[in-house]
C-alpha positions in Angstrom: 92.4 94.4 233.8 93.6 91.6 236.3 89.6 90.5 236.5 88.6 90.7 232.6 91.7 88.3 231.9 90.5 86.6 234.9 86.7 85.7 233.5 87.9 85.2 229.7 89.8 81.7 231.6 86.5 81.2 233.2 84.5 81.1 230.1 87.1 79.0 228.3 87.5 76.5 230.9 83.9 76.4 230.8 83.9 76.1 227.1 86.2 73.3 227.1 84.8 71.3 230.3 81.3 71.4 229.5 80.3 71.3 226.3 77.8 68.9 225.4 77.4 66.4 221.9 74.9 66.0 219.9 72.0 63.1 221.1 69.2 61.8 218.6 66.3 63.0 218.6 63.4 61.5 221.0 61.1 59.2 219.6 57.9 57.9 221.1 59.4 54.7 222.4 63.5 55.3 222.9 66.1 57.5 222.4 69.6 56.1 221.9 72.4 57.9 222.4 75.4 58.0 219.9 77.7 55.7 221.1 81.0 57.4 220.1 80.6 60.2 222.2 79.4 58.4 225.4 81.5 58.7 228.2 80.7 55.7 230.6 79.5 56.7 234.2 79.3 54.3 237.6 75.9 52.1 236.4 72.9 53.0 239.0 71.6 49.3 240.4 67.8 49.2 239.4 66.9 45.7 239.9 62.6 45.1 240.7 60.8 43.1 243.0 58.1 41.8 240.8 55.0 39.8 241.8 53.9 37.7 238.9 50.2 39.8 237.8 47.2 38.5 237.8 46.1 39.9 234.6 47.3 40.5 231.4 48.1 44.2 231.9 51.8 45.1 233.3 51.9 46.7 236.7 53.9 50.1 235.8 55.2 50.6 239.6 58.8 49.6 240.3 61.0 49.0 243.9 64.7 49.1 244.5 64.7 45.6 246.2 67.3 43.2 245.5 65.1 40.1 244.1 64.4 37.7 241.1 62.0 38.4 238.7 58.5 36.3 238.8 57.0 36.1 235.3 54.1 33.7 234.0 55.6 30.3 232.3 55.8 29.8 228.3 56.1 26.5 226.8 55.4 25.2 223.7 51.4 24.9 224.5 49.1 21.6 224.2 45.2 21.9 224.1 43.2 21.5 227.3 42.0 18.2 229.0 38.4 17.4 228.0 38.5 15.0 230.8 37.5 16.0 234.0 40.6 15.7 236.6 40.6 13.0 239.1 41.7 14.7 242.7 41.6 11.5 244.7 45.3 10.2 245.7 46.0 7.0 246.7 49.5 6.0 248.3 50.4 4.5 245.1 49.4 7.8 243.0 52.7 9.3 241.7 53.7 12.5 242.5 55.6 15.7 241.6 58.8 17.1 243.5 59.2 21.0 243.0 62.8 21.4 242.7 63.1 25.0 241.2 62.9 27.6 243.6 58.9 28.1 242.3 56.9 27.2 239.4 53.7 28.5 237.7 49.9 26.9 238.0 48.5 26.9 235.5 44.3 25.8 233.8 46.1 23.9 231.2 49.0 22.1 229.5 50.9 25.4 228.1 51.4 29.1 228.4 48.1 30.1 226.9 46.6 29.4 229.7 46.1 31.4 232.7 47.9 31.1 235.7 46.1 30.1 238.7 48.9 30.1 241.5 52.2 29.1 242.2 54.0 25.8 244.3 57.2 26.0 246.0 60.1 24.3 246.0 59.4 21.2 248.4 56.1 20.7 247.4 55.1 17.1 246.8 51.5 17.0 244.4 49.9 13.8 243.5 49.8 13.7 239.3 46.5 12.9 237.9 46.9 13.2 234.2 49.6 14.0 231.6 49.8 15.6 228.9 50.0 13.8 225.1 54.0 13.9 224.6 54.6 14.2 228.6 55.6 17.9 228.6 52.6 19.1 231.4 51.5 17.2 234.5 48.0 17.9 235.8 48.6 17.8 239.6 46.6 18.6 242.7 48.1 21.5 244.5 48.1 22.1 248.4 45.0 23.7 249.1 43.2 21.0 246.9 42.9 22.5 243.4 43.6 20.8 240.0 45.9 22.5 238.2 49.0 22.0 235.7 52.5 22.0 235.6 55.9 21.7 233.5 57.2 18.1 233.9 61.0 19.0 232.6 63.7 17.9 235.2 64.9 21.3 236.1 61.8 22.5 237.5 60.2 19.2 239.1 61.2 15.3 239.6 58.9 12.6 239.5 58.3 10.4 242.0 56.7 6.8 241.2 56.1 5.7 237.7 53.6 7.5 235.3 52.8 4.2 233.6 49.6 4.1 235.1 48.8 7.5 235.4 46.0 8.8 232.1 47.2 10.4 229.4 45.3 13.2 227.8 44.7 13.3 224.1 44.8 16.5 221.8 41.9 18.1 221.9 40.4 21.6 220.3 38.1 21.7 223.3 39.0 24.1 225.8 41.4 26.1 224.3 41.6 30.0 225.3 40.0 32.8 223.4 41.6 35.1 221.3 42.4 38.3 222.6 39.7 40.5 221.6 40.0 42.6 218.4 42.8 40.5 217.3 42.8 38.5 214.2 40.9 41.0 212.3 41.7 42.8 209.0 42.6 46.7 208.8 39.9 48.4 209.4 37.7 45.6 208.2 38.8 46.1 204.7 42.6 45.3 204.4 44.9 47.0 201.7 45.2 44.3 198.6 48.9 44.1 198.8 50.0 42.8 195.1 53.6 42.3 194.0 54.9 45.1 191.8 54.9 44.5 188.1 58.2 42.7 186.7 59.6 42.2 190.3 60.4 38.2 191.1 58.4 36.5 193.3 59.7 35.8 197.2 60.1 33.2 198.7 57.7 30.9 200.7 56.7 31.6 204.1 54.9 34.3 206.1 55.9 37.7 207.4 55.3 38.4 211.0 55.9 42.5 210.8 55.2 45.5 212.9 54.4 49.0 210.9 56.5 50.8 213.7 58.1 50.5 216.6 55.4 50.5 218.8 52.7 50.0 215.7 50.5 47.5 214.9 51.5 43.9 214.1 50.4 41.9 211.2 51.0 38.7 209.3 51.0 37.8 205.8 51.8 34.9 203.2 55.0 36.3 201.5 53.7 34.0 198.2 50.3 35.3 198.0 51.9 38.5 196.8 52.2 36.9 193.2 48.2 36.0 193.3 46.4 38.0 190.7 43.8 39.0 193.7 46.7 39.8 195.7 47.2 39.7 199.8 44.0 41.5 200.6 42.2 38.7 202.0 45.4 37.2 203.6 46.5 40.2 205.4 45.8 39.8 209.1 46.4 42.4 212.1 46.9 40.4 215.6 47.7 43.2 218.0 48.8 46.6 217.9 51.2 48.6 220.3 54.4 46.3 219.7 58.0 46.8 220.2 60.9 44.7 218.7 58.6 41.9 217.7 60.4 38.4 217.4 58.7 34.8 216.2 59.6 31.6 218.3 61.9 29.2 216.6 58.9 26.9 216.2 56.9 29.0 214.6 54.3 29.1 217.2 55.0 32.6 219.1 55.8 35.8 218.7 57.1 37.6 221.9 57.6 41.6 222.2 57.4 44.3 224.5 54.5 47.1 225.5 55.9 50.4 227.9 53.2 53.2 229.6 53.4 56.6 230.1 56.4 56.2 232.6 58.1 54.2 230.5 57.6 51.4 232.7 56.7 48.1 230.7 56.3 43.9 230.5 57.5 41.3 227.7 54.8 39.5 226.4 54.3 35.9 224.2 51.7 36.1 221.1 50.4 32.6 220.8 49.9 32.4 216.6 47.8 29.7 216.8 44.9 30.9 218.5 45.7 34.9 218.8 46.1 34.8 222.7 48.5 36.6 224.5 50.4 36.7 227.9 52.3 38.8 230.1 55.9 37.3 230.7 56.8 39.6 233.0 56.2 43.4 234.1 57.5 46.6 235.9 60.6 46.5 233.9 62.2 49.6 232.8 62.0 50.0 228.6 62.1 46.7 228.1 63.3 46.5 223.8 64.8 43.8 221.8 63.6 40.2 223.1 65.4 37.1 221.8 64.7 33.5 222.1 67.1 30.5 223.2 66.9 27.7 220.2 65.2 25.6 222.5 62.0 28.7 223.2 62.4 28.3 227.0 64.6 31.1 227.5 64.2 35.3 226.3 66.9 38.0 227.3 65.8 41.6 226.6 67.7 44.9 226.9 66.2 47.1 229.6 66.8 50.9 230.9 69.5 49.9 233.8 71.0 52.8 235.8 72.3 56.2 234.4 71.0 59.9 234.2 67.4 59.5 234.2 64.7 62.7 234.0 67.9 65.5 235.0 66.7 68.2 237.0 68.3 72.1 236.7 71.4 72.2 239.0 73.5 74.6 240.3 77.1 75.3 241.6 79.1 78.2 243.5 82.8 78.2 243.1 85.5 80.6 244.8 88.1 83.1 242.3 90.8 80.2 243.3 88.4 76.9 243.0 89.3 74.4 239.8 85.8 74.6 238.2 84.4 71.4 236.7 80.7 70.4 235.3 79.6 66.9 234.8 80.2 66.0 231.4 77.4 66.4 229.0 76.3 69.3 231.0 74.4 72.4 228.9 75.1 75.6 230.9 71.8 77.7 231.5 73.0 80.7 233.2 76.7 81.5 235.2 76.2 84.6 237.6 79.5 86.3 239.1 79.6 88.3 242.1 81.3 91.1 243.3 83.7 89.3 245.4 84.6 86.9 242.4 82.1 84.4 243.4 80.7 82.4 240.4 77.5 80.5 240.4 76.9 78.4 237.4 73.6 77.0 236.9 73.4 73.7 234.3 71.0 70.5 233.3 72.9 67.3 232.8 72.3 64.8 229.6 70.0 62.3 229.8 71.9 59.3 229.7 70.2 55.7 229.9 72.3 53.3 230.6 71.2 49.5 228.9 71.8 46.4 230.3 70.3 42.8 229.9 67.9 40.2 231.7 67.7 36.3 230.8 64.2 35.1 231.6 63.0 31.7 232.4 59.5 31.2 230.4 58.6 28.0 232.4 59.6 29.8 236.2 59.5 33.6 235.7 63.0 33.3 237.1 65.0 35.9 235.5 68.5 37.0 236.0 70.6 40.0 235.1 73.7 39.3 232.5 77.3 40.3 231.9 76.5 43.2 229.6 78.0 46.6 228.5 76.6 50.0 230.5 74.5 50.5 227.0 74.2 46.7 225.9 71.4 46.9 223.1 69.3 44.6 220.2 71.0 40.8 221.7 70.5 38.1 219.3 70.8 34.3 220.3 73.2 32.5 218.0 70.5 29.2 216.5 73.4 26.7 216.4 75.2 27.6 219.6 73.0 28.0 222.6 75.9 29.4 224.8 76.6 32.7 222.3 74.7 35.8 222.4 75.9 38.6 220.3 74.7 41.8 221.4 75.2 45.8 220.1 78.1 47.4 222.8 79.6 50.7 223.2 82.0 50.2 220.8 81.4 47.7 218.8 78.8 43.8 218.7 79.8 41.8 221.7 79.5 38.3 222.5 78.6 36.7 225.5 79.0 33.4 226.9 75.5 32.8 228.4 76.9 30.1 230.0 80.1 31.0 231.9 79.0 34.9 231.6 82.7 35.7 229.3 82.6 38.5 227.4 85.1 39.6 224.9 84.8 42.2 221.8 83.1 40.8 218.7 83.9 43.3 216.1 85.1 46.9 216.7 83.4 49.1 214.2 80.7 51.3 216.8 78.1 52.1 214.0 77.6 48.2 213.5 74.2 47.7 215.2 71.1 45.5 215.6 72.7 42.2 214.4 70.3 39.0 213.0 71.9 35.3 212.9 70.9 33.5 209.5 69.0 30.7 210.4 72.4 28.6 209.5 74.2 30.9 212.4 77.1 31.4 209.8 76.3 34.9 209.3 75.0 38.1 210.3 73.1 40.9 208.9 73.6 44.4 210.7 72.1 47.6 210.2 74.5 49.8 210.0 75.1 53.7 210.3 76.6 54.8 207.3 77.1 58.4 207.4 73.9 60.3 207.7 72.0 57.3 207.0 71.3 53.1 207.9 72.4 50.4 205.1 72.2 46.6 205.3 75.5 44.8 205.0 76.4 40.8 206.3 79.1 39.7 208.5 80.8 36.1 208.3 81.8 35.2 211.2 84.2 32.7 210.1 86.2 34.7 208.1 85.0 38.1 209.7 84.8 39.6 206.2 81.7 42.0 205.5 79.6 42.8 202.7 77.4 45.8 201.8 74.1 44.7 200.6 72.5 48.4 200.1 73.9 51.3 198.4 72.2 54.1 197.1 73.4 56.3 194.0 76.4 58.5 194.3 74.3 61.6 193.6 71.1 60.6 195.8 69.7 63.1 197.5 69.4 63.2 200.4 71.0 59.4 200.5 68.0 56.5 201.4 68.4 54.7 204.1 67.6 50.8 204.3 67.2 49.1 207.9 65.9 46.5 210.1 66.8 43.0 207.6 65.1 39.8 208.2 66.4 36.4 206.5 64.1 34.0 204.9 63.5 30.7 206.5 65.8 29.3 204.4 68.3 32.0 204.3 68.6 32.5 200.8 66.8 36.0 200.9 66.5 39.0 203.2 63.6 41.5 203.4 64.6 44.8 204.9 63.1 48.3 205.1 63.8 51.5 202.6 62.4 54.8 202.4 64.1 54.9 199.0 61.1 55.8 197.2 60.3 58.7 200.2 58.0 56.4 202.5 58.7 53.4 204.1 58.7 49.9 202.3 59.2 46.6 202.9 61.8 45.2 200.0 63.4 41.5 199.8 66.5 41.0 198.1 69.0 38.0 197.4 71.3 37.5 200.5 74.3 38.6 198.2 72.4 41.8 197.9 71.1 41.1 193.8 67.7 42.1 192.9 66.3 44.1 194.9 62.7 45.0 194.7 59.3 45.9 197.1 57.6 43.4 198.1 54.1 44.7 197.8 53.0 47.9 195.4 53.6 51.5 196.9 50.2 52.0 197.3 49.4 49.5 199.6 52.6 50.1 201.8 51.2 53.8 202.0 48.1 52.5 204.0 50.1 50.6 206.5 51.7 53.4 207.4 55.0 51.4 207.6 58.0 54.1 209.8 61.4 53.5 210.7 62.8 55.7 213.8 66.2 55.1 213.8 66.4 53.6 216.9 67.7 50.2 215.6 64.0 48.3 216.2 63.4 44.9 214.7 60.2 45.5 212.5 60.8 42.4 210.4 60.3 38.5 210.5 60.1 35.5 208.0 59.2 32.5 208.8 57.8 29.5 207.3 
């Protein structure tokens, strides 16, 4: 009798100690967690030792090594010199001081050009040419090869005057080729995307979308949906296997982030102009959500940063007098007990990423881990304020100081998520979990009030969801996703919410085979 009482404790300390919530369901790309449930565990340190690759295709093999990140440089480019560079110094040539702790080489006066090398900090080059506005310096390096070089004060100083030194003219000559099959229409033959009857026009500008979150990216003119031939000839893939794609604030750029099989993966930079592309940097865990600094030389992602990664089976003896505890978020697979009152208890922990996130210098490849959360997700730099990030936390937005590294809460609402700045910074639109499904809503942050922007009938069933909102250029509208009538669509609406309506016909949303996961991913830009 003693033992029988004994085992029913067992079972319902067991019961109580180990039982297990709910998790979303996998997707291709990444699973997150529900966030009021997480218990936070001691973060593992995961930090890479990257070599900057020599190719556009991300090295997938990671080290434990305690060391920057080295990434290929992004600025805004300028077209190549048609000129051929002059290598011969004289003593009154002037010359470049390397004062960052390294710097990119590159063929020409941006970051669609190739890297060639690297110089070091110390390194004095002789400047042969500029570029037209000053921004690149076409230097000789070390070992005697012409190359070129950001000329902003943080990464080099300039020794001597420039006065005499030739400037080089825009040009179209020289520029790099388009990545190949880019700039090309679906399947040859793209869908004629026409504005549904009786639905008002959008507003100017071009949409920069993805069909999924890791789908195929495309731009189109948001106007040309009120042409009677429609977008068909506008429509315009550019490259395909994206994640959380986000445009420059020029214009110009469109950076975003590939993983492979081990879900290892790189941020890369989309020039718009002529279709090429560029590796930022690699071997980073599930790199998601990139965002850009308002002045485009800066990018901080979210990345997989410590946690329970790929749990393996487990198991545990305890004695008749032992205090029996399991990891939390453990499942139980099998408890065995002995004669002697020995219990074994076999169980597989939770997989539980942990999130955390990386600034990135585009002109160095410098990058450096932030203040963040243990699950720090979708960050979004504030356009008026350069020091403010505000970033989805464990129980609640967050903002961080980029500049003295502060955090403090932002709101305190968990199931707010994915926040986008207005292009006035004065508000923010949030997808957010309502219930068993996503809406849109704005958040003022001056007065902290919010709004719900997407509601769908009291009787609906099942209730719609709408997701993933981008604001017009000139913030007056926001397009959003909506699987309201049973696929996935791309709608616009007024930024108070009022008329609502798809922005192209059903049918030709069908063909792009538009998909929302759930996992918070920015699908969605607008720009002029």
């Amino acid at each position: 009798m003693k033992m029988k009482t004994w085992l029913i404790l067992i079972l319902l300390t067991l019961l109580t100690a180990c039982a297990a919530p709910s998790s979303a369901s996998p997707t291709p790309t990444i699973v997150r967690l529900d966030r009021s449930v997480l218990t936070p565990t001691p973060a593992i340190e995961e930090v890479a030792d990257i070599v900057p690759p020599s190719t556009s295709t991300p090295t997938a093999t990671a080290t434990t090594t305690m060391a920057q990140t080295t990434a290929t440089a992004t600025l805004e480019p300028e077209p190549q010199a048609t000129s051929s560079p002059t290598t011969t110094a004289t003593p009154e040539t002037a010359q470049a001081e390397i004062v960052a702790a390294g710097l990119h080489v590159r063929e020409g006066p941006g970051v669609s050009y190739a890297a060639i090398g690297t110089v070091a900090q110390g390194d004095i080059l002789d400047i042969t040419s500029v570029s037209a506005g000053g921004a690149w310096l076409q230097i000789v390096t070390p070992d005697g090869k012409s190359g070129w070089i950001s000329s902003q004060s943080t990464y080099t100083r300039i020794l001597g005057s420039l006065d005499d030194v030739p400037a080089i003219q825009s040009s179209s000559a020289g520029l790099p080729s388009p990545v190949s099959g880019q700039s090309s229409a679906v399947g040859g033959q793209p869908p004629a995307l026409s504005l549904p009857n009786g639905s008002a026009v959008a507003a100017g500008g071009k949409l920069i979308f993805a069909t999924s979150s890791g789908g195929d990216l495309y731009s189109v003119n948001a106007e040309c949906a009120s042409l009677p031939e429609g977008c068909g000839t506008d429509l315009q893939k550019l490259t395909s296997g994206v994640i959380d794609p986000v445009v420059s604030p020029d214009g110009t750029q469109v950076a975003y982030t590939r993983w492979d099989g081990a879900n290892m993966g790189a941020l890369y930079v989309l020039n718009l102009t002529d279709g090429s592309e560029q590796v930022v940097a690699g071997d980073i865990a599930r790199p998601k959500s990139p965002t850009w600094s308002q002045d485009g030389q800066e990018i901080i992602i979210s990345f997989q940063h410590g946690g329970t990664v790929n749990p393996q089976p487990e198991c545990r003896e305890f004695d008749s007098d032992d205090g029996m505890q399991l990891p939390n978020f453990s499942e139980i697979t099998s408890m065995h007990v002995s004669d002697n009152g020995e219990v074994k208890i076999c169980f597989i922990r939770q997989e539980d990423l942990q999130w955390g996130l990386r600034q990135i210098n585009l002109a160095t490849g410098q990058a450096e881990d932030l203040p963040a959360d243990l699950y720090s997700f979708n960050p979004t730099w504030d356009p008026q304020n350069s020091w403010r990030v505000i970033y989805d936390g464990l129980r609640g937005l967050m903002q961080l100081d980029v500049a003295s590294g502060e955090l403090q809460p932002f709101t305190t609402d968990v199931r707010d998520t994915a926040p986008v700045f207005s292009p006035d910074g004065q508000t923010l639109a949030l997808t957010y979990k309502q219930h068993d499904h996503w809406e849109v809503y704005t958040y003022d942050l001056a007065s902290g009030s919010r709004q719900r922007l997407t509601k769908p009938p009291l009787l609906a069933d099942p209730q719609y969801s709408s997701a993933a909102p981008a604001w017009s250029p000139d913030g007056s509208q926001i397009a959003f996703m909506t699987d309201r009538t049973g696929q996935w669509e791309i709608w616009v609406m007024n930024a108070d919410g009022s008329n609502q309506h798809a922005l192209f016909s059903s049918e030709a949303q069908a063909q792009l085979g538009l998909n929302y996961q759930g996992v918070n991913e920015r699908l969605l830009n607008w720009v002029n």
